[in-house]
C-alpha positions in Angstrom: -10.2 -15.0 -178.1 -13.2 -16.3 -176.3 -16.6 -16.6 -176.8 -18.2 -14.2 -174.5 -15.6 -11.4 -176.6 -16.6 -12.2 -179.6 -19.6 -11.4 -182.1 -21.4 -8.7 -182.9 -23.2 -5.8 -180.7 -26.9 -5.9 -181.1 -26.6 -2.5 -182.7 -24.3 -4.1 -185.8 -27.1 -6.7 -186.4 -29.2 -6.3 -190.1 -31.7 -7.8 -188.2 -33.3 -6.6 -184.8 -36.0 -8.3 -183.4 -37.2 -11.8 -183.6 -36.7 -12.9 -186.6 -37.1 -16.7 -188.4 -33.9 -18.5 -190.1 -35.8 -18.4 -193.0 -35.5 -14.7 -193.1 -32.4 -14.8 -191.7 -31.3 -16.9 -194.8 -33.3 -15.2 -197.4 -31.0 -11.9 -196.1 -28.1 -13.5 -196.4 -28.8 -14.7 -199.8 -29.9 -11.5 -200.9 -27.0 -9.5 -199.3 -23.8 -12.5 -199.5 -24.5 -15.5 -201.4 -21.2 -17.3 -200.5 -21.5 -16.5 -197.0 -20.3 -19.9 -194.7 -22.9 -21.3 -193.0 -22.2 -23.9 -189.7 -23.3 -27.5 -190.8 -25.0 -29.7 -190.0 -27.7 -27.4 -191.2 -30.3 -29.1 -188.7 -27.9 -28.8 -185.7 -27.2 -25.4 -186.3 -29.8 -23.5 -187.8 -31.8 -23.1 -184.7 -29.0 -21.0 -183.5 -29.1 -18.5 -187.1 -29.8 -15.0 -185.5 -29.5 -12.6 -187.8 -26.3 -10.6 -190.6 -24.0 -8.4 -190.3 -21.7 -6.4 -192.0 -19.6 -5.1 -188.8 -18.5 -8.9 -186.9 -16.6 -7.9 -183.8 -14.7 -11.3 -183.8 -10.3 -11.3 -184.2 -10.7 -12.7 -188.1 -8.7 -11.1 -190.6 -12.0 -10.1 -193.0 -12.4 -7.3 -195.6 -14.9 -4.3 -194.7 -18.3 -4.5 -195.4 -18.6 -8.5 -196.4 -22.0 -9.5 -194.7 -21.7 -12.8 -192.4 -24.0 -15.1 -190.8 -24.5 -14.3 -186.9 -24.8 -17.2 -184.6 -26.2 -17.2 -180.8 -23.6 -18.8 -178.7 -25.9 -20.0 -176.1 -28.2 -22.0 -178.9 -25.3 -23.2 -180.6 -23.9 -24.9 -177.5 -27.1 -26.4 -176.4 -27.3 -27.5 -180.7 -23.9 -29.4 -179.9 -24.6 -30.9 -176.3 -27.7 -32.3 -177.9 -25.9 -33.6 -181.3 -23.5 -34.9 -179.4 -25.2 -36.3 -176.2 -22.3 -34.2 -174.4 -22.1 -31.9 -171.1 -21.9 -28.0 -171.3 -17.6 -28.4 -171.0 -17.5 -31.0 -173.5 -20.2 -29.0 -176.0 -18.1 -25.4 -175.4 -14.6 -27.4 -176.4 -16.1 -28.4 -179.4 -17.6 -25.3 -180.1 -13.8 -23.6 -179.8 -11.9 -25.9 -181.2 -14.4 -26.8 -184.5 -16.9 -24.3 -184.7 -16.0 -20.9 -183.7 -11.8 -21.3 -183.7 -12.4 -22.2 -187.8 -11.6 -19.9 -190.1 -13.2 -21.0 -193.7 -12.5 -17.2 -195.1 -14.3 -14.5 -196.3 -17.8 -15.8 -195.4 -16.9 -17.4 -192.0 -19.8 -16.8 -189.3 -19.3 -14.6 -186.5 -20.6 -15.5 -183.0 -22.2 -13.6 -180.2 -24.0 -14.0 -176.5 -27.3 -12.0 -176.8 -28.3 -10.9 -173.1 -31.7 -11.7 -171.7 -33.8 -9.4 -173.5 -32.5 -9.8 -176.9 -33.8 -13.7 -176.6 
């Protein structure tokens, strides 16, 4: 599946708004405590939007497990940075590593927020 299909609608998210990773993570703690998140930490969690308990992604999850939701967008610039890569090179990782992984229960879900969810 690709990117752009998969993730969450900004309806499923636990948290609307602006919101810091700090309360991003304190949620997640609070709500799933074994819940996967992307490392390296420092890359990634620039790019920690939000939870959810409703990902709209292809990966064979039980109902109701709360996730960690990722910005797309942020996570590709996070890898083109990290890596000192172009956009083609940053989205390949991205498939093949980051979003084509499945670590179980409390793998991440992805999504493309439009330009007034930013």
């Amino acid at each position: 599946m690709s990117e752009s299909k998969r993730g969450v609608g900004q309806h499923h998210l636990r948290m609307e708004g602006v919101v810091s990773v700090e309360e991003v993570l304190r949620e997640l703690e609070t709500l799933n405590p074994n819940a996967m998140l992307l490392e390296p930490r420092d890359v990634y969690d620039p790019a920690l939007i939000g939870v959810t308990d409703d990902p709209n992604d292809s990966w064979p999850r039980q109902a109701r497990i709360h996730v960690a939701v990722y910005d797309i967008d942020k996570c590709l610039e996070a890898i083109m940075k990290w890596l000192d890569c172009d956009y083609d090179a940053a989205r390949d990782w991205f498939g093949y590593n980051t979003s084509g992984a499945w670590v179980g229960e409390g793998t991440p879900t992805f999504t493309i927020l439009g330009e007034g969810e930013r």
